[in-house]
N, C-alpha and C positions, 0 to 999 in steps of 0.2 A: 865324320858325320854322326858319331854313334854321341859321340857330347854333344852335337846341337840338337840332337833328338830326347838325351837325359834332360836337357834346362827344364822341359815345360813337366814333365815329370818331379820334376822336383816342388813346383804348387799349384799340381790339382789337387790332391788332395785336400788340403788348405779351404782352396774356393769352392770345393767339391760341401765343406764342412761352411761354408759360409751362408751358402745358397739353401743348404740346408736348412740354417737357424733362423733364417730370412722367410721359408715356406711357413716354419711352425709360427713363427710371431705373428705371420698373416692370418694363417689359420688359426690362432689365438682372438686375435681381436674380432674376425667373422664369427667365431661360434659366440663371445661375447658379446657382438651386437645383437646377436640372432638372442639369444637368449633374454637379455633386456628388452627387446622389443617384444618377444613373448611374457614374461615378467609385465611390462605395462598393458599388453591383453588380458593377460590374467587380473590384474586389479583392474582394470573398467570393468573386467565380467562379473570379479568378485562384489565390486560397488555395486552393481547391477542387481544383486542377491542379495546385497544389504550387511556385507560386511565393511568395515569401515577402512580407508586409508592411513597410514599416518597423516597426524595432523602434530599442530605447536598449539599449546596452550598460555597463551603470555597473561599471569597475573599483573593488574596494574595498579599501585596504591600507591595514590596521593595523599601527602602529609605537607605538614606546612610547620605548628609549633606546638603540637601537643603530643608530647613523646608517653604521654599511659595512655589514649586512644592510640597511638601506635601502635606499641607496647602490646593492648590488647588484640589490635586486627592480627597483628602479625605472629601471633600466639597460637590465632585462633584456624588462623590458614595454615598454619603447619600441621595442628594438630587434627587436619580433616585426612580423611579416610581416601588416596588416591589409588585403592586398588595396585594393581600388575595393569598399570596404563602406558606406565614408563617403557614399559615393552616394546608399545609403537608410536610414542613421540614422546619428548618431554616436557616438564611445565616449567617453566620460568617465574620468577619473582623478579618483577622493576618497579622499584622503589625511587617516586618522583619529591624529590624535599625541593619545596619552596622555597625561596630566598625572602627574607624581610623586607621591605620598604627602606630604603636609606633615611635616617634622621640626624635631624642638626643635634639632637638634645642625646650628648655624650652618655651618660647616663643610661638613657633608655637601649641605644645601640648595644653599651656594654651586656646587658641582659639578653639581649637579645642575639647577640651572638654567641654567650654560653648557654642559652638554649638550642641554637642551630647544633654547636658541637656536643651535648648531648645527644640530639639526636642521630647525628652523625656516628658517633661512637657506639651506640646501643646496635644499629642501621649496620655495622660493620659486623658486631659481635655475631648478628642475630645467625644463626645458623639453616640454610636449607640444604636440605636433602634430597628434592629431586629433579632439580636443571640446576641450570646457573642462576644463578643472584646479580642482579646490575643494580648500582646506586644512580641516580642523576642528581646531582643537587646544583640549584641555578644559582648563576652569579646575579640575577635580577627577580624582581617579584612578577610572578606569570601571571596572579589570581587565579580563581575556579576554574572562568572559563581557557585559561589558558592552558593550565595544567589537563584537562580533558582533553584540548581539542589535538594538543602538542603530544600525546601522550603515544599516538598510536600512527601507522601508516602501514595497511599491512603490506608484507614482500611477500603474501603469496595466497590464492583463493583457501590453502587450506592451514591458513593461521587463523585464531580466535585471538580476542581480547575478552579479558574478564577485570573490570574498572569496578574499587573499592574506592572509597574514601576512608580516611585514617577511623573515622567514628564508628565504623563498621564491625560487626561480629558477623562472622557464617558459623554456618551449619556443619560438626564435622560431616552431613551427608551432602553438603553442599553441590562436589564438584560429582560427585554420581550422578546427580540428578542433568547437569550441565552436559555430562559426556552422553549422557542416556538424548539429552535436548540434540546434540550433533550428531548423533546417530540418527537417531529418528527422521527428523528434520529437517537437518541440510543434508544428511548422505544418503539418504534411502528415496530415492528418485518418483519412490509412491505419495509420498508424504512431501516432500520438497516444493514449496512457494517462495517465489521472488520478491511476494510480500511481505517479506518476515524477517526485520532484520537483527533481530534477536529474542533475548531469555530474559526477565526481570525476575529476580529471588526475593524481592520485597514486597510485602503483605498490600494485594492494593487496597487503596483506601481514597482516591481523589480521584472525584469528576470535575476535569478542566473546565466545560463546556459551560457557560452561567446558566442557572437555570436547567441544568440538565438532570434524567434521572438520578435516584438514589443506586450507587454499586451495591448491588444486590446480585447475588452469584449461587446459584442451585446447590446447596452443600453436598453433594452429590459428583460435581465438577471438580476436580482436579488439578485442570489445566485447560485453560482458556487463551485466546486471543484478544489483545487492546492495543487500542493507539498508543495509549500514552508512555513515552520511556521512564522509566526507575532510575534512577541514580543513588538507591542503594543495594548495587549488585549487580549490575548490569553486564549481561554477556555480548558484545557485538558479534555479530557477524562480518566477514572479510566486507563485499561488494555495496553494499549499502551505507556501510563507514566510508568508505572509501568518494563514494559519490555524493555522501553530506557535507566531506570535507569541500569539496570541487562545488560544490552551490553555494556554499558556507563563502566560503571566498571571492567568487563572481558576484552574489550580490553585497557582501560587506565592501569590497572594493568600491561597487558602483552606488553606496551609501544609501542602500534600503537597509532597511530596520525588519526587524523580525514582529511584526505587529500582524495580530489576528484577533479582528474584532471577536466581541462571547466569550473572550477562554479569559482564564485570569491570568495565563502566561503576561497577557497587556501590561495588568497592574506589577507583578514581578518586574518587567523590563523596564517600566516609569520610576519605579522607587532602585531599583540597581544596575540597570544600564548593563554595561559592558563586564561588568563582576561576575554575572553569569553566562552559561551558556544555551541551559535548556529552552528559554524563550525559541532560540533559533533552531534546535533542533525539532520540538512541535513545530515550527511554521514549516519548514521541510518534510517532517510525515505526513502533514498537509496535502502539500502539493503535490506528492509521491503518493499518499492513498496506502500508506507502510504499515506495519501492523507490530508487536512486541508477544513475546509467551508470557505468559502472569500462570502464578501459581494459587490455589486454595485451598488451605488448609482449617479447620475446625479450631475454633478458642483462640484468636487470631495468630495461630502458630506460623513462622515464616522459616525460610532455609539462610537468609541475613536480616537481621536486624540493625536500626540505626540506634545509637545513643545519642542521640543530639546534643551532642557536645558544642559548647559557647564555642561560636564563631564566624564563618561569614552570612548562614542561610539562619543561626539561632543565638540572640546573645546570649542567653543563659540558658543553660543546661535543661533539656527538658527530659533526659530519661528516655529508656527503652521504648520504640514505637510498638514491637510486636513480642510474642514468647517465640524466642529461640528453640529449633526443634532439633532432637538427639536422635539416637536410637531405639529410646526405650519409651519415647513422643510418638512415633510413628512405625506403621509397618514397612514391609520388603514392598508391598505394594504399589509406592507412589513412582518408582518404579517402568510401572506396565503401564506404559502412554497409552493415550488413546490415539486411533489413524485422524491424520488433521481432518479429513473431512467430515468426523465426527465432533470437532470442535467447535466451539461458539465462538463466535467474533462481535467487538464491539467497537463504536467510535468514539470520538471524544467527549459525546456526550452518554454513552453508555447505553446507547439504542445499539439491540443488534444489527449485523450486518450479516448480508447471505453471501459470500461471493461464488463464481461458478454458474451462474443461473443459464444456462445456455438452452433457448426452446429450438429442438431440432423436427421434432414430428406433432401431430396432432393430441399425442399420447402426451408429451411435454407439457403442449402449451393447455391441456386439462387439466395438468395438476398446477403448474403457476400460476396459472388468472386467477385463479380462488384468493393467494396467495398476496397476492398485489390490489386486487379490487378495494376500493373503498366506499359505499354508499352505493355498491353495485355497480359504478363506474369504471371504465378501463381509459387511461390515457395512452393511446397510441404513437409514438413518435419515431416520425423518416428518419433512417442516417442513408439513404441514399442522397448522392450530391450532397451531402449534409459540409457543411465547415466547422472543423473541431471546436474554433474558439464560442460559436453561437451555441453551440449545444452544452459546452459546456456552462457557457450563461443562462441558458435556459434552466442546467441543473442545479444552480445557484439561487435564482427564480423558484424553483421547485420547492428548495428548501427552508426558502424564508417562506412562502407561501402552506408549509408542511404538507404538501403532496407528493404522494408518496406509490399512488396508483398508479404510476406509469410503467411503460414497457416501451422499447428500445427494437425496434425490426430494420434490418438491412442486409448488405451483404456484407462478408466479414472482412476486417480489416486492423489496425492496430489503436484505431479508436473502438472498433467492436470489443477486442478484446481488452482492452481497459476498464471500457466501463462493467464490463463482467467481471473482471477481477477485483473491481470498488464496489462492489457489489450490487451492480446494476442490473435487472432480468435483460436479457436481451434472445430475439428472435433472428434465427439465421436464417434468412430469407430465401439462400439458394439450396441447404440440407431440404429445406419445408418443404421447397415446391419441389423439388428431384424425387421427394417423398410423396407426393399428393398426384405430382403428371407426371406419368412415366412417359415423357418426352425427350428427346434425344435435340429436340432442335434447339439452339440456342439462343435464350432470347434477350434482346437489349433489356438495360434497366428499367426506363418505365414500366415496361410490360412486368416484368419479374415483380415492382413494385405493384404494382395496380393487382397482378393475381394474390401475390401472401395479405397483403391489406384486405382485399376482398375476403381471404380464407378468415383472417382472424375474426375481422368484425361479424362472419357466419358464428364461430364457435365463440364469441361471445352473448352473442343472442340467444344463442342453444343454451347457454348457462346463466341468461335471463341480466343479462351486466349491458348497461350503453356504453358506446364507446365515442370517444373526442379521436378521431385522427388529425396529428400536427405533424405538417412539416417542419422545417427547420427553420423556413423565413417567418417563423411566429412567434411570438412571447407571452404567454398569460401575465399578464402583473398584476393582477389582484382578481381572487377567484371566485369572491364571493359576490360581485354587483354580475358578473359574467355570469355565476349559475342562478342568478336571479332572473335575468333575462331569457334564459332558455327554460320554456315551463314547457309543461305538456300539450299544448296546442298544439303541436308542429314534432311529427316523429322526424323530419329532415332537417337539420339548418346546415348549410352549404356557403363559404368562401370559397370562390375560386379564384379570386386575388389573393386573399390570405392564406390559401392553404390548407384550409378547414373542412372537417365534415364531422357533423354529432349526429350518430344516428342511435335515435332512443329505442329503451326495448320496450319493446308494446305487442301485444299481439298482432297489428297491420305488419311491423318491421318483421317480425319472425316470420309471419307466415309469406313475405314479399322477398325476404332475402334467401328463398330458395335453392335448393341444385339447379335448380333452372335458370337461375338468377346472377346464379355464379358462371353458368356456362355461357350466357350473355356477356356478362363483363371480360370473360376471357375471348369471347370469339372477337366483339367490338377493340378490345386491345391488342388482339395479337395482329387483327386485319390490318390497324392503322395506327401504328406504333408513335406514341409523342417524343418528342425531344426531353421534353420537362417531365420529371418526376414528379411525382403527389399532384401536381395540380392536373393530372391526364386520369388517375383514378379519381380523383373526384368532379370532373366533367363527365366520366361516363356514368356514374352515379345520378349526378342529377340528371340525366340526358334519361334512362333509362326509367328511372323512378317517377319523371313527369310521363312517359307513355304507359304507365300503368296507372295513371293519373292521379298519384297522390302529392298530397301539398308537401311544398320546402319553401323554408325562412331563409333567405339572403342574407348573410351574418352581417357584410360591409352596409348594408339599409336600415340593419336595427339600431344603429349609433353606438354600437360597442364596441369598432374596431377602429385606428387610427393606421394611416400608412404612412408611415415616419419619413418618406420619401418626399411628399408633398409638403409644397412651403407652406401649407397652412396650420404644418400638426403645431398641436399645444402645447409649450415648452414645460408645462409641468400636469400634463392631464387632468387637469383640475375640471375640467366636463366629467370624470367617470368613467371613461372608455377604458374597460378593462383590459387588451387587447391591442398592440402591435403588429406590425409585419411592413415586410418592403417586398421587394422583387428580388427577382433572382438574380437578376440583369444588373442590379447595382453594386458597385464596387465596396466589400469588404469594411475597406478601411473607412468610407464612406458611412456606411451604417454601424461601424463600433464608434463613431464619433458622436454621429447623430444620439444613438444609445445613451452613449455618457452626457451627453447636454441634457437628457432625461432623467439622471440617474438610476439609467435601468444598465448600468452597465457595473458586473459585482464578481469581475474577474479579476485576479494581476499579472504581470506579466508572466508569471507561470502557467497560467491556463486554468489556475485555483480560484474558489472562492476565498474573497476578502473576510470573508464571516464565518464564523462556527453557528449557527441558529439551534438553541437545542428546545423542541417542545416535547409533553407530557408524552408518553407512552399513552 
């Protein structure tokens, strides 16, 4: 008995030491989850406070067959100033060499390939210092636009591209200013916009737009926001690259062209076609409403310079575009950004842009009407039941028409917030009134429409401004036979087919449109709430305004409106009827077709306008 009781004694100990090793490796990788997942709260909290993540910095230069513009970029990027950055990410050099065109003419090829291996060879020598170095050189010709578009994919929200072409000089303060651009910008959550999908380091100097102002920039200003991208120096951003690539491709596949009437992009894409890229990249900020960081610097100083070295965009050589800035050019200063909402924005035609315009209280919407008014007029327009694609037709409309006095009331939504961030004023209809009745009941949208409608046209009266209320079943197309027809005879003119109401300021309207007046309009609408939006405030308008017995003009009896609905409208408005509208009741597709047999339809299938229009400031 005494041996069969020694066997198992003979390994516990063993198992004793096994179960052991087994506890601590558990307990090992527990405290090392525990701790990484603390580690990743501590960086969102640190992000949070505006210390920055590791990030990748991928340089990107495209070269093709000019090895001393190489030669010089590649000189020039080494010998810039990248701090103790290395710390927390590193910067990469990809270096993209073109392949030549195949030719029959032996001769020419022979040159042509002791060119390539030139530059191949210099490409190898070249030494960097702080990431890796990747060559690509293609077995086939990419051209421009291929080399750009092929260049990048990011693998992660917090990798950058920074895209040189060989002709390029930076700045040794270049990449300061770029990491100062990531900090600020895309990592500091105070400052961070969706609109932004990068940094241009080149001296602006082109308004796309025809006709558009002169780039004139406050020398005061530093750093500004613009549509239009740089392609010499360009910093991308991860999400907006990424999503240009993905449109870039759905519509090149389904063989739209990157055409945008006004800009001179046009004329680039007519004379070189598919050799470029940027045609297609402005038609995309377009559509997206995107925006780029521009720098400004005194004596046209830039942080990269082109040399316009002969070749696809210049046959001959034309020379440095801007002065190259050093250290001993510029102070520590340029540096200390300013918070983006201290920034100017502009479009392509170099009109500013506001965006953020959100009127939440009465305190709001007194300092924006000032703001928006023009000739004392306010244009009021529904996005209650509103339909994306008309309004943004209407904004299209707007802009060939250069009106500019409008404001935008509803409740909020992801067309609300659009056009707020395109820089559209808009009023949030359910802060306003939460703010104005402290009311607890909940009320359907007509009603909610008919009371903020009612408040604003009070507080523009109060600041002495008429105001047009439009719904969304309406279109002005031409403004000027329309405000010819509406004179001062008549403080009311009223469509309740169209959706209209112009109530002028006069001393009758101010002293009629009352607190008493408003408490009318809300009792009658809260008692007998309408199905229809806009056309239920502007029935009790005139319902009300005739018991106190002043006169209103029927807009559909003066001959200036057309209801595109009827088989009798005029396929080209050649009568003068400034003024469309349908019903609410008709089908969509129905009325974008009708529109286009009009040519009142100046959308594409993006949701954008076909047109850039730029008039005089």
């Amino acid at each position: 008995m005494a041996i069969v009781y020694a066997q198992p004694k003979k390994y516990l100990l063993p198992l004793v030491f096994f179960l052991f090793c087994i506890s601590v490796i558990i307990l090992l990788i527990l405290v090392s989850e525990t701790t990484h997942s603390l580690a990743g709260q501590e960086t969102t909290f640190r992000r949070n406070h505006g210390d920055v993540p590791p990030f990748t910095f991928l340089i990107k230069v495209l070269t093709f067959n000019r090895l001393h513009s190489l030669s010089r970029c590649l000189e020039s990027l080494s010998a810039s100033d990248y701090g103790v950055s290395g710390d927390r990410g590193r910067i990469h050099l990809h270096v993209y060499i073109d392949h030549f065109s195949l030719s029959r003419n032996v001769k020419s090829v022979g040159d042509k390939l002791k060119s390539a291996k030139e530059i191949l060879e210099f490409v190898d020598r070249f030494e960097w210092r702080f990431g890796e170095k990747v060559v690509h050189y293609r077995t086939d010709n990419a051209g421009l636009q291929g080399q750009w578009l092929e260049a990048w994919w990011p693998s992660s929200d917090h990798e950058f591209a920074f895209v040189v072409e060989d002709d390029l000089e930076v700045s040794p303060l270049y990449y300061m200013f770029l990491e100062r651009v990531i900090r600020d910008y895309y990592y500091d959550a105070s400052n961070f916009n969706p609109s932004i999908y990068g940094a241009s380091l080149q001296r602006p100097r082109l308004v796309p737009g025809k006709h558009g102002n002169k780039l004139l920039v406050d020398p005061k200003t530093n750093v500004f926001l613009y549509q239009l991208v740089g392609t010499w120096g360009q910093l991308l951003f991860p999400k907006p690259w990424k999503e240009f690539r993905l449109w870039y491709d759905e519509h090149k596949s389904n063989g739209k062209k990157p055409f945008l009437d006004g800009m001179v992009s046009n004329g680039w894409y007519k004379r070189m076609g598919e050799r470029i890229w940027t045609p297609w990249f402005i038609k995309f900020v377009q559509s997206r409403g995107y925006f780029n960081i521009y720098t400004n610097f005194p004596n046209e100083g830039a942080l990269s310079v082109s040399h316009r070295d002969a070749g696809v965009n210049y046959r001959k050589s034309a020379g440095a575009d801007s002065q190259l800035l050093n250290k001993s050019s510029i102070g520590s200063d340029f540096l200390k950004l300013q918070p983006l909402s201290n920034l100017k924005w502009y479009d392509y035609c170099f009109s500013e842009v506001v965006p953020g315009r959100v009127v939440r209280n009465l305190n709001d919407l007194g300092t924006t009407l000032p703001s928006v008014q023009r000739e004392k007029t306010i244009i009021l327009v529904s996005l209650f039941a509103a339909d994306k694609m008309f309004i943004r037709n209407l904004l299209c409309h707007f802009e060939k028409l250069n009106t500019r006095n409008h404001i935008f009331i509803g409740p909020t939504s992801e067309l609300f917030y659009d056009l707020s961030r395109r820089g559209y004023p808009v009023i949030d209809a359910d802060m306003f009134l939460d703010r104005l009745i402290k009311s607890k009941t909940p009320y359907p949208n007509s009603v909610k429409e008919t009371l903020a409608n009612a408040y604003v046209v009070k507080k523009c009266l109060d600041l002495g401004y008429s105001t047009w209320v439009f719904s969304s079943n309406a279109l002005l197309v031409d403004k000027g036979p329309f405000i010819d027809r509406i004179s001062s005879e008549y403080d009311f003119y009223v469509g309740e087919r169209s959706g209209i109401l112009i109530v002028q300021s006069s001393p009758v309207t101010q002293k009629l449109w009352s607190n008493e007046f408003l408490q009318s309009i809300a009792s009658s609408a809260t008692k007998n709430p309408s199905p229809k939006p806009s056309l239920d405030f502007i029935h009790l308008v005139k319902e009300l305004v005739k018991r106190k017995g002043k006169r209103i003009k029927t807009i559909e009896r003066m001959g200036i409106a057309e209801n595109i609905d009827a088989k009798s409208v005029n396929q080209s408005l050649g009568d003068g009827k400034p003024l469309v509208y349908w019903s609410p009741e008709v089908g969509s597709s129905i009325v974008q077709t009708k529109l286009t047999e009009l040519n009142l339809w100046l959308i594409d299938d993006d949701l954008s306008c076909k047109a850039v229009l730029c008039h005089n400031s």
